[in-house]
N, C-alpha and C positions, 0 to 999 in steps of 0.2 A: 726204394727199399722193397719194390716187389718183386716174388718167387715166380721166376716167367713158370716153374714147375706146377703153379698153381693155376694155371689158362689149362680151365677142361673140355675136352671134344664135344663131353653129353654133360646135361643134367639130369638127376632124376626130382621132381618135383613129389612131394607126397600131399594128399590132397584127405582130407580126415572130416569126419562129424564131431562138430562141437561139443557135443551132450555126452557122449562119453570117449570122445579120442582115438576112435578106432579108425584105421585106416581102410580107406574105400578104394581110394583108383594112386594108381601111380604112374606119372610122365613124365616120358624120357623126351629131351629137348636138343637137339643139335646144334652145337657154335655156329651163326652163322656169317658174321660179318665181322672184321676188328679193325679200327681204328683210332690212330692216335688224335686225344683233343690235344689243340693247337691254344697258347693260352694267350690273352689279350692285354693283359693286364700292363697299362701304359707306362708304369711308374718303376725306371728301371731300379730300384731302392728293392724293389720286389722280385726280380728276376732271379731265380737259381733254375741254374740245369740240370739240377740233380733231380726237380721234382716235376715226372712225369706221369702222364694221367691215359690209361686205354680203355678206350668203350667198346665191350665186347656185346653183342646182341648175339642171345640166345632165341629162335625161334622155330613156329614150326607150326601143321594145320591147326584151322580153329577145332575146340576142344567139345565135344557134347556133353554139357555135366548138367543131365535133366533125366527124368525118368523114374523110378520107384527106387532108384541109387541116392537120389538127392529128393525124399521129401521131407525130411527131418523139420523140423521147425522151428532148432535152433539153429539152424546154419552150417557152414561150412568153411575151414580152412586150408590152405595148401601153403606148404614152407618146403625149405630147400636149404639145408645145413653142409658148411665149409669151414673147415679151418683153413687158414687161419688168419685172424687180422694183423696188419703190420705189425711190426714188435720196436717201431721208433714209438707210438702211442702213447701220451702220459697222464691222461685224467682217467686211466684207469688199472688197476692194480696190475693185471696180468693182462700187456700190454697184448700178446697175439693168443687171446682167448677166442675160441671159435665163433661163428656170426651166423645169425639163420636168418632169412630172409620171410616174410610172412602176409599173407592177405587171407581178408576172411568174404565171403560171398554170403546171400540167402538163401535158402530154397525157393525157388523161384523157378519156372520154366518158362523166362521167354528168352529172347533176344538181345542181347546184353553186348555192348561195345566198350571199349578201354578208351579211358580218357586220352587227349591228346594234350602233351605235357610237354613241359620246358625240353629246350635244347641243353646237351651237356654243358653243365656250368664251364665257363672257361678263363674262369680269375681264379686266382685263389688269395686269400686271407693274408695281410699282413701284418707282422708284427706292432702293434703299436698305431694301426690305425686303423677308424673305421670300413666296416667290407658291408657289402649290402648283396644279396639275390635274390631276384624275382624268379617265384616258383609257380608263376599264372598256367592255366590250363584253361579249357574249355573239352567238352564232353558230348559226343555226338546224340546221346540218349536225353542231353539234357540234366545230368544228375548235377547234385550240387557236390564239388570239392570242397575239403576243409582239410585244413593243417594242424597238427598236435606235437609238441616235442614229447617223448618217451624213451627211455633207458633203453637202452639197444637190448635186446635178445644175441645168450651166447650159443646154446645150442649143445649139442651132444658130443660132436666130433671132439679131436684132439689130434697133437703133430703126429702120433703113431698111428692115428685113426681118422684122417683127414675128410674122407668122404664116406661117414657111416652109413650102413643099409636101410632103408627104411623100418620102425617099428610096427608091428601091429597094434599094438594098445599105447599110445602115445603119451610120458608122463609132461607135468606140467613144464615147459620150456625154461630151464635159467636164464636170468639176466646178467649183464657186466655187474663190475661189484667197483664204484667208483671211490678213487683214490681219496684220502681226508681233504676237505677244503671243497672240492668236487660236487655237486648233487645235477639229481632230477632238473631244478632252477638257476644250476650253475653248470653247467655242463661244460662249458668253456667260458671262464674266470674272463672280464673282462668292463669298462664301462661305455655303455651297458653290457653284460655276461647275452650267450646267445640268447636270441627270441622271433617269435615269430608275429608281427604286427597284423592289423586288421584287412592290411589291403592285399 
């Protein structure tokens, strides 16, 4: 069910101060590779063809965010808002309500590396029986990973507004607004409903 119209050449990242939302730098990021995940999933009970999955890498040089730009001392975040999510979607009211993507950094001036993290998942979930994903990483810095489930962030855009411009004074990000029976703790109904274990 996805809009090949929605595969973009660029992104623009907005990259903002926590303390009060103002926008500092803004990066633009160029499509660079796309390929289709190939799925594994042995259990032909599970197989459709209709659902197909593309992993698009967006990349581009490393970023210098150091300097009298970045000494805030609450920190920093950069997000990147898209309409829109699929519209098959059902634990949540307004199934292709837009989606922002989000990380938040410190003020900090060193040298800082992205974690190196799972291969695209390439099972997906089947009805009525247990699914399991390992989402291990390891971090060349040495930082410690951790997992948290949280309400997705919906974001600004809209079908007639797809890819909004960035703001200068950034208000607080909406979230989805999940269907009755649905929550935070229930996100996808199930026994056990999703979660994330210690290991």
């Amino acid at each position: 069910n996805g809009n090949p119209g929605a595969t973009d050449e660029t992104i623009t990242l907005g990259v903002y101060r926590k303390s009060d939302r103002a926008l500092v730098r803004s990066i633009t990021i160029p499509l660079g590779t796309v390929e289709s995940v190939s799925y594994t999933n042995p259990d032909p009970a599970c197989n459709n063809d209709a659902v197909q999955t593309d992993r698009l890498v967006y990349a581009s040089d490393p970023q210098n965010l150091s300097g009298p730009q970045f000494t805030s001392p609450s920190g920093y975040f950069v997000m990147w808002d898209r309409c829109c999510r699929n519209d098959v979607i059902d634990n949540i009211v307004v199934p292709n309500t837009p989606m922002t993507f989000y990380t938040e950094f410190p003020s900090v001036n060193i040298v800082n590396s992205s974690p190196a993290l799972f291969p695209p998942l390439r099972d997906y979930a089947c009805a009525n029986q247990p699914f399991y994903a390992i989402f291990t990483g390891d971090d060349p810095d040495g930082d410690s990973l951790a997992y948290s489930l949280s309400t997705p962030l919906a974001g600004f855009s809209d079908a007639n507004d797809p890819i909004p411009g960035l703001q200068n004074q950034l208000p607080t990000i909406p979230t989805v607004i999940f269907r009755n029976g649905h929550s935070l703790s229930n996100m996808i109904i199930g026994t056990p409903s999703l979660a994330i274990d210690q290991s």
